[in-house]
VOPAGU-2260 file (C-alpha; in pm, 1 decimal, decimal comma):
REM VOPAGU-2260
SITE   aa  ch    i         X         Y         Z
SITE  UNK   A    0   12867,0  -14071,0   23257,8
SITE  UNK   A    1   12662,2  -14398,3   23270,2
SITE  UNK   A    2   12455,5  -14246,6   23614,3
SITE  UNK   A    3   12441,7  -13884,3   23438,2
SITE  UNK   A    4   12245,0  -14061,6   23132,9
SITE  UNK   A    5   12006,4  -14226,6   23339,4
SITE  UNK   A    6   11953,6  -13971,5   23633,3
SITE  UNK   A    7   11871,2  -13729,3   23296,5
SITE  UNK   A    8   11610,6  -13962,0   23152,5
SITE  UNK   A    9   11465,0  -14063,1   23483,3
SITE  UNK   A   10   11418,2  -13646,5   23506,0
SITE  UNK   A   11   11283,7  -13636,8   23168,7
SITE  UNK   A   12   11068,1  -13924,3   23246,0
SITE  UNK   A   13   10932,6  -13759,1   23547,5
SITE  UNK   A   14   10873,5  -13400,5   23374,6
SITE  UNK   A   15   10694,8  -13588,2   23120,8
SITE  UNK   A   16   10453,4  -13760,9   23409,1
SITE  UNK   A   17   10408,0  -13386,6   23513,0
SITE  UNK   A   18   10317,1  -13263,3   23205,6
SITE  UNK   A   19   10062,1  -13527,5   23135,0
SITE  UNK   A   20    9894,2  -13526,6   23485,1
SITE  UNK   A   21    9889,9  -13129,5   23398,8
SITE  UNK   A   22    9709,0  -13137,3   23079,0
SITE  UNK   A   23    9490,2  -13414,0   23189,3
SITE  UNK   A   24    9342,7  -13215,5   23490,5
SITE  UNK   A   25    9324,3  -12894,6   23277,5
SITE  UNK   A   26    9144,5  -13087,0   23063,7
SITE  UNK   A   27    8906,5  -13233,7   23335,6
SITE  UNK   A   28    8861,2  -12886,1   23436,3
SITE  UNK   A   29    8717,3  -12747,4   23090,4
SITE  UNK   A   30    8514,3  -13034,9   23005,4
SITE  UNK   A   31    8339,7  -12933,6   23421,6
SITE  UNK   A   32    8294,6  -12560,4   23286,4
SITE  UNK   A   33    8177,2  -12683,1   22946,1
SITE  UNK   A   34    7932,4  -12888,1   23063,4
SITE  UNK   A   35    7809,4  -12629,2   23358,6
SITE  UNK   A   36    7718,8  -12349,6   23093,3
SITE  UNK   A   37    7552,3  -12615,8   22863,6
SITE  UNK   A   38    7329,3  -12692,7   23172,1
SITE  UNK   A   39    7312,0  -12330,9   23240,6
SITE  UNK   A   40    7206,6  -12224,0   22908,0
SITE  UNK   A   41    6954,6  -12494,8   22876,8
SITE  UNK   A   42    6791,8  -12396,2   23254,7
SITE  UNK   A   43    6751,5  -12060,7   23068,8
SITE  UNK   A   44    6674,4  -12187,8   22780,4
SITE  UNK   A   45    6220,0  -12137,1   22722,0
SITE  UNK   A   46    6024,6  -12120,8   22511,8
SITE  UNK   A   47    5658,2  -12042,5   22452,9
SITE  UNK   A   48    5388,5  -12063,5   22220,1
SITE  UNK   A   49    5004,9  -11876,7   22139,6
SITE  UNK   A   50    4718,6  -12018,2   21959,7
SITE  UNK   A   51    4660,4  -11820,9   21667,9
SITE  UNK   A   52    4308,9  -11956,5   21596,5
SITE  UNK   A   53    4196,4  -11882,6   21970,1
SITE  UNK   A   54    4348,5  -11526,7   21964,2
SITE  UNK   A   55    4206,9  -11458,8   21599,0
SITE  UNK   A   56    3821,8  -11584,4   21751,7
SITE  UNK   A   57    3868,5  -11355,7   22074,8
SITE  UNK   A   58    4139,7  -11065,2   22022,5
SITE  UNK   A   59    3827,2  -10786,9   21993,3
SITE  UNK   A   60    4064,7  -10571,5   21738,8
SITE  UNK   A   61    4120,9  -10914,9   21539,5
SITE  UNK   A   62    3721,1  -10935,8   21465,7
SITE  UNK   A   63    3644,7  -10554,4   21460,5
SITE  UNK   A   64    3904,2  -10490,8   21154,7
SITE  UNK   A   65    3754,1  -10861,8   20982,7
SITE  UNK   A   66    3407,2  -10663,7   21021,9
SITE  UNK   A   67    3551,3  -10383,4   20887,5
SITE  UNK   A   68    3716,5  -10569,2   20609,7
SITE  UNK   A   69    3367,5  -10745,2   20556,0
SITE  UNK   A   70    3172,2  -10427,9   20530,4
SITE  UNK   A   71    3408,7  -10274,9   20254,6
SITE  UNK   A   72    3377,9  -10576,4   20068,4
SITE  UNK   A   73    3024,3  -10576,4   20099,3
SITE  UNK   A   74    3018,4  -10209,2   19965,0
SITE  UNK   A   75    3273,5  -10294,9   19667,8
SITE  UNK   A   76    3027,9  -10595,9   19549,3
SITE  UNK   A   77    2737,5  -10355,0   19645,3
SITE  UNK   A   78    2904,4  -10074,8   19398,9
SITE  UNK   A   79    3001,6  -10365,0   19098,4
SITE  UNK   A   80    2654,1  -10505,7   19133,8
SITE  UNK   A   81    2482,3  -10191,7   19068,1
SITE  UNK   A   82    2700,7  -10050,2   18792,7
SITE  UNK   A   83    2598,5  -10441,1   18606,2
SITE  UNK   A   84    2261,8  -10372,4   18673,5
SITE  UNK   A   85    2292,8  -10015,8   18511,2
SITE  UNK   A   86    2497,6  -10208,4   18214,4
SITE  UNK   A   87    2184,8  -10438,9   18198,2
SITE  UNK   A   88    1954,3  -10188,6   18174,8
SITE  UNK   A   89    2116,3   -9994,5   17930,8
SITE  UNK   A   90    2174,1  -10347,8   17770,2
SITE  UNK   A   91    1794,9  -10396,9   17722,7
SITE  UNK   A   92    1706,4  -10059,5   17593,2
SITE  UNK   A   93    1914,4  -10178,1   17289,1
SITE  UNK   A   94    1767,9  -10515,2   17305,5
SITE  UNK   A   95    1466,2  -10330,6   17252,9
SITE  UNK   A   96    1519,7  -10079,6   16976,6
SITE  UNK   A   97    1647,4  -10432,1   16788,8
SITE  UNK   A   98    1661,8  -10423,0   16416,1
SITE  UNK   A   99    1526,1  -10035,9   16431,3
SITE  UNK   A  100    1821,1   -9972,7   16487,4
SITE  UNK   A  101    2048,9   -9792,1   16210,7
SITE  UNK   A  102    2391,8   -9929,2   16107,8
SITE  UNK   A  103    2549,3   -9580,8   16316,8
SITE  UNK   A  104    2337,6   -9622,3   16650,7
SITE  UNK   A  105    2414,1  -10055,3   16607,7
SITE  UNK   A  106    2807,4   -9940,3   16620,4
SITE  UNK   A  107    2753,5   -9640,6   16841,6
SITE  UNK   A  108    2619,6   -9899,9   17087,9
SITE  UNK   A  109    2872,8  -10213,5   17034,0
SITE  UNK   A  110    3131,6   -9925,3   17126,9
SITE  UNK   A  111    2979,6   -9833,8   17439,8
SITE  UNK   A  112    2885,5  -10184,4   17540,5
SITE  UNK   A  113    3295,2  -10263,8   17486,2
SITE  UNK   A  114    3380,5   -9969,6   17697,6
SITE  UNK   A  115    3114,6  -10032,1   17941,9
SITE  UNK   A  116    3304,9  -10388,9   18008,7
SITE  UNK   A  117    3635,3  -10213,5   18050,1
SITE  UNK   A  118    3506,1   -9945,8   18259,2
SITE  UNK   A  119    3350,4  -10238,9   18514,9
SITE  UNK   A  120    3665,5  -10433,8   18493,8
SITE  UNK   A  121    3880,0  -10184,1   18556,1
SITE  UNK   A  122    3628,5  -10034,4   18854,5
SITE  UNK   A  123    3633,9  -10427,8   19012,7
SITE  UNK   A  124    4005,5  -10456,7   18979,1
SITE  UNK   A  125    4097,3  -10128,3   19153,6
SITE  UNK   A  126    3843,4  -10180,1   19451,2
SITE  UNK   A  127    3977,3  -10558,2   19497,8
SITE  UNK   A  128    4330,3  -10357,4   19468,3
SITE  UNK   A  129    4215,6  -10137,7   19743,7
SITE  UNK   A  130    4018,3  -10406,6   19908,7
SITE  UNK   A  131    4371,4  -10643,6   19952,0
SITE  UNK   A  132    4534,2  -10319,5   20048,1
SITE  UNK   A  133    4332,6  -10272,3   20327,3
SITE  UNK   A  134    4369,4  -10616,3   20435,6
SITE  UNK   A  135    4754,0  -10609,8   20429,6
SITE  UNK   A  136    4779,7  -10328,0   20626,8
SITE  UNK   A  137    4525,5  -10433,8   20922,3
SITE  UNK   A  138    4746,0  -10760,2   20917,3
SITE  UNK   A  139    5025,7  -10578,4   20926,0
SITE  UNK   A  140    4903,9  -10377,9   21227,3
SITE  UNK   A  141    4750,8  -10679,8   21425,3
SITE  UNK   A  142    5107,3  -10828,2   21387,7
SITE  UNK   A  143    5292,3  -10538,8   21501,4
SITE  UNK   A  144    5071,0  -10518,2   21755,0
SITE  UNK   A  145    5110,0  -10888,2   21883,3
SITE  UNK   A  146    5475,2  -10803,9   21855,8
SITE  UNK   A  147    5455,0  -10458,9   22075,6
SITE  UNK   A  148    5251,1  -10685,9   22365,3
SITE  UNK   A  149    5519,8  -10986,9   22368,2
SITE  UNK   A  150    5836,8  -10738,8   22329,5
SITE  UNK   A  151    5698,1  -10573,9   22701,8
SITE  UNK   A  152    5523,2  -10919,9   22816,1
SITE  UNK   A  153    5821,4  -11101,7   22802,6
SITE  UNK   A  154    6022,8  -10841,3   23004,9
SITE  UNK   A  155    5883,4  -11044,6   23305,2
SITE  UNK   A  156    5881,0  -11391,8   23189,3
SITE  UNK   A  157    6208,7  -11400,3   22992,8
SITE  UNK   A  158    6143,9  -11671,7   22696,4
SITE  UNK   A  159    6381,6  -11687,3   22448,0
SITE  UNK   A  160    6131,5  -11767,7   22165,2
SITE  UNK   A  161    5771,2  -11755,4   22188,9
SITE  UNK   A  162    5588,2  -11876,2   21865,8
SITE  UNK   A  163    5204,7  -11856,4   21708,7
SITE  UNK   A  164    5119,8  -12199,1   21681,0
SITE  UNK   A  165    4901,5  -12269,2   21413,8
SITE  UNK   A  166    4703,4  -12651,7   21263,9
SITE  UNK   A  167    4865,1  -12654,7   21019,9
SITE  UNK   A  168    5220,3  -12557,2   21095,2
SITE  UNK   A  169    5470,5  -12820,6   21114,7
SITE  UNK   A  170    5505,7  -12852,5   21504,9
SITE  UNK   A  171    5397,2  -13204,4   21597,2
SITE  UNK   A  172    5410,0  -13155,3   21981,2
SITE  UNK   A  173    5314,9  -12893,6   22223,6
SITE  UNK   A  174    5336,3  -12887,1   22592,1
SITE  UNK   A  175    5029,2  -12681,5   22696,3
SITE  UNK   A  176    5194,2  -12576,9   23018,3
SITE  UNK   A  177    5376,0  -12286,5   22736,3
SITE  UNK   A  178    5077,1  -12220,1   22656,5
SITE  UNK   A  179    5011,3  -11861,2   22670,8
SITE  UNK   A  180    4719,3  -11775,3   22467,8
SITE  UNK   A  181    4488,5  -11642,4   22777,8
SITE  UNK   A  182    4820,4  -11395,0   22873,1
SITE  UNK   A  183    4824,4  -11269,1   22499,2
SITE  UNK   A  184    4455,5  -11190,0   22432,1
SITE  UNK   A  185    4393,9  -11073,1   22765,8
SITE  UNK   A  186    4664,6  -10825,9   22721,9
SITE  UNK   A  187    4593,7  -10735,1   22333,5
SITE  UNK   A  188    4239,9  -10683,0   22419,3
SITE  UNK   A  189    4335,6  -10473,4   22747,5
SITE  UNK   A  190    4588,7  -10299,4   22501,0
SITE  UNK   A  191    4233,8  -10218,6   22235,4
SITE  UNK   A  192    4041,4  -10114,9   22504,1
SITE  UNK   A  193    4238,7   -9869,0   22586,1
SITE  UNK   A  194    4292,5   -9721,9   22271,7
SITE  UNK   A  195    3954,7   -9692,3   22208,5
């Protein structure tokens, strides 16, 4: 009975020593295929970056639509100036009629000078209304465009990010071998020409 005790814990023993060496190589064997995806992933892994200020100074589209934006606000401040100037004149013709002017025509006038101001306030705020319209929506094409160029750019070069780096964003380092600015506005401006 004695031998059958000890032969059974020397087995036990001995399964046990199994069992560890087991789960100790299986182990091993995850940590290897953990560690060779990591390095996989981070071979794969890029990541690229444009300068906004160099594409907004040489994208042609980019400066065409600020000339265009330009030009309309030229017009609206062309179209406010002249209605003042028409308020002005208006202005001195009652300036000069001065005190022969009845108590009727003295009202008559205070009311259309206070609807003159309301009619050039409410002209200036729906042009700059218009005027910021306009704006949004040419950003919002240049960006979609940007976005069109690097959705079928990166087809080829397979980054996993690619970002608009800016002076004042919060990157403090940038390796300019990611640099693809030249790629970008050669392509957007290709992409213009075009259209055009």
């Amino acid at each position: 009975m004695k031998n059958f005790s000890l032969t059974l814990s020397i087995i036990c023993l001995a399964l046990i020593a199994v069992l560890f060496f087991l789960f100790y190589n299986h182990t091993e064997e995850i940590k290897k295929i953990s560690v060779a995806t990591e390095k996989q992933n981070a071979s794969t892994f890029k990541i690229a970056y444009f300068e906004l200020d160099s594409l907004e100074a040489h994208y042609t589209y980019f400066k065409d639509a600020e000339s265009e934006a330009k030009a309309k606000e030229t017009a609206m401040n062309s179209e406010l100036e002249s209605m003042q100037r028409g308020y002005q004149k208006k202005i001195a013709e009652w300036q000069q009629k001065g005190a022969s002017m009845t108590q009727a025509e003295s009202q008559q006038a205070q009311q259309e000078y206070a609807s003159m101001q309301q009619n050039f306030q409410s002209r200036k705020d729906a042009l700059q209304q218009q005027l910021a319209k306009h704006n949004g929506e040419i950003m919002t094409d240049i960006k979609k465009r940007i976005e069109t160029f690097l959705k079928e750019y990166n087809k080829q070069k397979n980054y996993s990010f690619i970002f608009a780096y800016d002076p004042t964003s919060i990157i403090y380092y940038k390796d300019s071998s990611y640099n693809i600015t030249s790629d970008v506005i050669a392509g957007l401006n290709a992409a213009y020409k075009k259209k055009e």
